[in-house]
TIDOVO-594235 format. One record per residue (C-alpha): z, x, y; residue number from 1. Coordinates in nm, 2 decimals, padded with zeros to 4 digits. Example, Ala and Ser with C-alpha at 12.3 -4.5 7.8 and 13.67 -1.06 7.14 Angstrom:
# TIDOVO-594235
- 00.78, 01.23, -00.45, 1
- 00.71, 01.37, -00.11, 2
END
This chain:
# TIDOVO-594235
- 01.23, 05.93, -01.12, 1
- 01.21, 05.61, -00.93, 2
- 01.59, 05.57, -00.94, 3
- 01.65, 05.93, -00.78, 4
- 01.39, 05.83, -00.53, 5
- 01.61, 05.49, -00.45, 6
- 01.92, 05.72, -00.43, 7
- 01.78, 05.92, -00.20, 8
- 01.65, 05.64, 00.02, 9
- 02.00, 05.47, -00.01, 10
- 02.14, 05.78, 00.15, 11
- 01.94, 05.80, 00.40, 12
- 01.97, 05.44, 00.51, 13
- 02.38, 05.49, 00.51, 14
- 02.30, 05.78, 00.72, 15
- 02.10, 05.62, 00.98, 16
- 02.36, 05.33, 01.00, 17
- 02.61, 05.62, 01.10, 18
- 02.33, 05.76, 01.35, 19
- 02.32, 05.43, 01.50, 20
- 02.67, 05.42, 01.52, 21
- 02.74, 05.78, 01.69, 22
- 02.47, 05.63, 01.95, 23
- 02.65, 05.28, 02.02, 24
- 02.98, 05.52, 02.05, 25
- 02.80, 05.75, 02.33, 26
- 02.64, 05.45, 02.50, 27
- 03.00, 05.31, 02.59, 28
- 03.08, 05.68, 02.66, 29
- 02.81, 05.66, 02.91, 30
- 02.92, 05.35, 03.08, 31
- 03.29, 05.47, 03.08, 32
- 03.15, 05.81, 03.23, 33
- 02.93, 05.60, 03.51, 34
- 03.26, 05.38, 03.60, 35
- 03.47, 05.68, 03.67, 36
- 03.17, 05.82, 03.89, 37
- 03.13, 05.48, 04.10, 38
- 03.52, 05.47, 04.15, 39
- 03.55, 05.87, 04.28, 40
- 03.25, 05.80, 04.51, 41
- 03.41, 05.52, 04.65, 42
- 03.76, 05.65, 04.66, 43
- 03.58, 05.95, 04.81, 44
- 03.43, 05.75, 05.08, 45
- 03.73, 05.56, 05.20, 46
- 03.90, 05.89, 05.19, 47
- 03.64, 05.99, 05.45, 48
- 03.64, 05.69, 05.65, 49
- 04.06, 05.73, 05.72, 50
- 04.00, 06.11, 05.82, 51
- 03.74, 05.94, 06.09, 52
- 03.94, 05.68, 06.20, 53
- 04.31, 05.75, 06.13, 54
- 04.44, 05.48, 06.33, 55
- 04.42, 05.12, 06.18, 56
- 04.64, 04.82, 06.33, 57
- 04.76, 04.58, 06.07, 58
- 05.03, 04.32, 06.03, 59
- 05.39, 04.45, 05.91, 60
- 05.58, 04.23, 05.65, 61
- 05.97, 04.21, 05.82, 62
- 06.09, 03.98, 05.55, 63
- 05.94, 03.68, 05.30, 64
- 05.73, 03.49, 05.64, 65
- 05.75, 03.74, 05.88, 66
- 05.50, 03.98, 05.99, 67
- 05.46, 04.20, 06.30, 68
- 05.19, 04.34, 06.45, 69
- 05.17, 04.73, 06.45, 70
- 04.93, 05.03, 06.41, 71
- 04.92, 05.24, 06.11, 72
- 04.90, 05.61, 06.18, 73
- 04.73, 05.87, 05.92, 74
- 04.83, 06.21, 05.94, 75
- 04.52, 06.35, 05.75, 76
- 04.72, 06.44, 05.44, 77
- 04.67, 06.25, 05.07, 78
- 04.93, 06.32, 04.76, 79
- 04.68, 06.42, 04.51, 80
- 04.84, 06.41, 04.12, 81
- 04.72, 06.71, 03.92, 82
- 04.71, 06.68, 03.55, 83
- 04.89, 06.97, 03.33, 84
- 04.99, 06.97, 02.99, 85
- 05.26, 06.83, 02.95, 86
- 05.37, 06.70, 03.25, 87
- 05.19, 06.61, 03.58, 88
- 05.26, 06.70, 03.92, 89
- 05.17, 06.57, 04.25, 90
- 05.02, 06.83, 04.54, 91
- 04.99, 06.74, 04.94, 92
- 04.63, 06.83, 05.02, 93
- 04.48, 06.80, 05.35, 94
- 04.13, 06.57, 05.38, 95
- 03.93, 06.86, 05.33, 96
- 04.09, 06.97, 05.04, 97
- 04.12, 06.63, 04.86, 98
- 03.78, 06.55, 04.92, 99
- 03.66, 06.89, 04.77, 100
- 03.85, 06.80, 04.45, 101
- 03.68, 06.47, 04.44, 102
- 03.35, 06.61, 04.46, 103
- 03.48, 06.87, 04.14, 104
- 03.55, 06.57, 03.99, 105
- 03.24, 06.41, 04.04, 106
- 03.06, 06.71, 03.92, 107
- 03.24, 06.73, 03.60, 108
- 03.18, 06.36, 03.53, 109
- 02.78, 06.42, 03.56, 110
- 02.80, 06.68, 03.36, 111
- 02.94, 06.55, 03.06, 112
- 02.72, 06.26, 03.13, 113
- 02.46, 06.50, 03.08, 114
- 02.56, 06.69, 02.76, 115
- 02.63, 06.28, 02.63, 116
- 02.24, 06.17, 02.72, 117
- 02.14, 06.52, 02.54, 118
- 02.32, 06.42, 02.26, 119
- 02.21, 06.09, 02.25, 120
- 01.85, 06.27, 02.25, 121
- 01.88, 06.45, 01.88, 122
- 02.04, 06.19, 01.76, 123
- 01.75, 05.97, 01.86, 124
- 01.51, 06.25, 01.74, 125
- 01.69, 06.27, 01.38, 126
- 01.63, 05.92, 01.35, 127
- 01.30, 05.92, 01.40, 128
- 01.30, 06.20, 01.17, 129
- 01.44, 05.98, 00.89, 130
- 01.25, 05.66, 01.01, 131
- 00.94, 05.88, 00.94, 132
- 00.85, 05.86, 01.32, 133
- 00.86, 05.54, 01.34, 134
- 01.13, 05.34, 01.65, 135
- 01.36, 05.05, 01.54, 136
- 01.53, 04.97, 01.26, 137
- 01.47, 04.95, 00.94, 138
- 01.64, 04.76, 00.60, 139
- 01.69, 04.89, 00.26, 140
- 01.41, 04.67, 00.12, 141
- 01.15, 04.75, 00.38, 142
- 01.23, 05.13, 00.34, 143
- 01.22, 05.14, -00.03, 144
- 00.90, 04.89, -00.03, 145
- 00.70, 05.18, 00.22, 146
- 00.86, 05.51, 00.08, 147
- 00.91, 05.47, -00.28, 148
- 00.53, 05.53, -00.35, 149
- 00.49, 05.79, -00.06, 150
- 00.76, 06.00, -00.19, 151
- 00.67, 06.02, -00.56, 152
- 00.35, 06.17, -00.41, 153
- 00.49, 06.40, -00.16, 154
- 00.77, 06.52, -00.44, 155
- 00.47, 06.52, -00.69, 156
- 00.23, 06.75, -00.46, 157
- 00.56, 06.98, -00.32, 158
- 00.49, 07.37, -00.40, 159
- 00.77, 07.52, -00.60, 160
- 00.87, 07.76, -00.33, 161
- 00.73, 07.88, -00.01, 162
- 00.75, 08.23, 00.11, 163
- 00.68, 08.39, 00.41, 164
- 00.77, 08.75, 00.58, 165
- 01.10, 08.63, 00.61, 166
- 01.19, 08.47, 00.34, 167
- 01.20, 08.23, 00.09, 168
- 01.19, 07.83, 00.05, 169
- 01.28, 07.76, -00.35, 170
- 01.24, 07.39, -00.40, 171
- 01.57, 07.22, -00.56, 172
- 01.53, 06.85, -00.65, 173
- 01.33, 06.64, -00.36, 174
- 01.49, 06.95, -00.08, 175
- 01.45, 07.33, 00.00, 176
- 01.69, 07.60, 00.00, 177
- 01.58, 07.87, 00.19, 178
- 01.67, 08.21, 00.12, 179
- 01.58, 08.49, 00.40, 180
- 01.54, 08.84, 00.32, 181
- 01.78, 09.08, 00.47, 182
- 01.65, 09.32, 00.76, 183
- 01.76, 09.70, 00.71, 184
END
C-alpha cells in the first residue's frame, strides 16, 4: 500500500512541475502580450501627433556631408500592411482609419491578455488543489513526509461509492468514477 501511495504522490509531483511550467510559459506570454500593447500605444500616439502637426522642418541628406534644410510635408495618409494567409498586402488608410485599426489591435491584445491571466488562474487553482491548499512549492521528500500518512487514512476511511439523484461515484483504486444515470 505504501508503495501505491508513493506512486501516486510521484505523479502528482511530475504534474505540478508541468503546472509550474505551463505558468512560467504564460508569464512570458504575458510580457510579450504587454510589449506589443506599449508599442501600438505609442505608434498610435505618434500617429496622432503627425495628423496634428503635419508639417515638421528637418535637415535633408544631399550626399555623404551634406545636408539641407527643408520642411517635411504629411499628407494624412499611412501604408498600413494587412496580414493574410499566405501573403501580405499593404493598404493606404487615411489617419482616421489607421488609427481605428490600432485601437482593434489594441483591443485584441488585452483580450488575449485576459483569457492568458484567466488561465494562469486554474492553473494556480489546480495547484493548490494538488498542494492540498497550500502556496509554494513543494519537494518529493516534504510531500511524501506530510501525505503518506494522511492518505492511508483518507483511502482507508473512503466510502465504496457515493450516490446521489443523479448518479453514481464507484470508488476505483485511490479515485472515483462517476457514472450518471440517464434522464428519459
Amino acid at each position: 500500500m505504501n508503495e501505491e501511495i508513493e506512486k501516486l504522490l510521484s505523479n502528482r509531483i511530475s504534474f505540478l512541475s508541468i503546472l509550474n511550467q505551463d505558468i512560467d510559459t504564460y508569464e512570458n506570454i504575458f510580457k510579450n502580450i504587454n510589449n506589443d500593447i506599449i508599442s501600438l500605444e505609442l505608434t498610435k500616439q505618434h500617429i496622432q501627433e503627425l495628423g496634428n502637426q503635419p508639417e515638421h522642418s528637418a535637415l535633408i541628406p544631399l550626399c555623404k556631408k551634406l545636408y539641407i534644410p527643408g520642411k517635411i510635408l504629411h499628407t494624412g495618409e499611412f501604408l498600413t500592411e494587412n496580414q493574410a494567409h499566405p501573403n501580405n498586402y499593404l493598404i493606404l488608410k487615411t489617419l482616421h482609419q489607421t488609427v481605428k485599426g490600432i485601437d482593434d489591435r489594441i483591443n485584441r491584445q488585452r483580450q488575449l491578455l485576459e483569457k492568458a491571466e484567466l488561465s494562469v488562474f486554474q492553473l494556480e487553482e489546480r495547484k493548490k488543489l494538488l498542494l492540498g491548499g497550500k502556496d509554494g512549492d513543494l519537494t518529493q521528500d516534504q510531500l511524501l513526509e506530510e501525505d503518506i500518512e494522511s492518505l492511508s487514512k483518507e483511502v482507508a476511511l473512503m466510502p465504496k461509492e457515493i450516490k446521489s439523484d443523479k448518479g453514481v461515484a464507484i470508488k476505483v483504486g485511490h479515485f472515483y468514477e462517476i457514472l450518471e444515470y440517464e434522464e428519459s
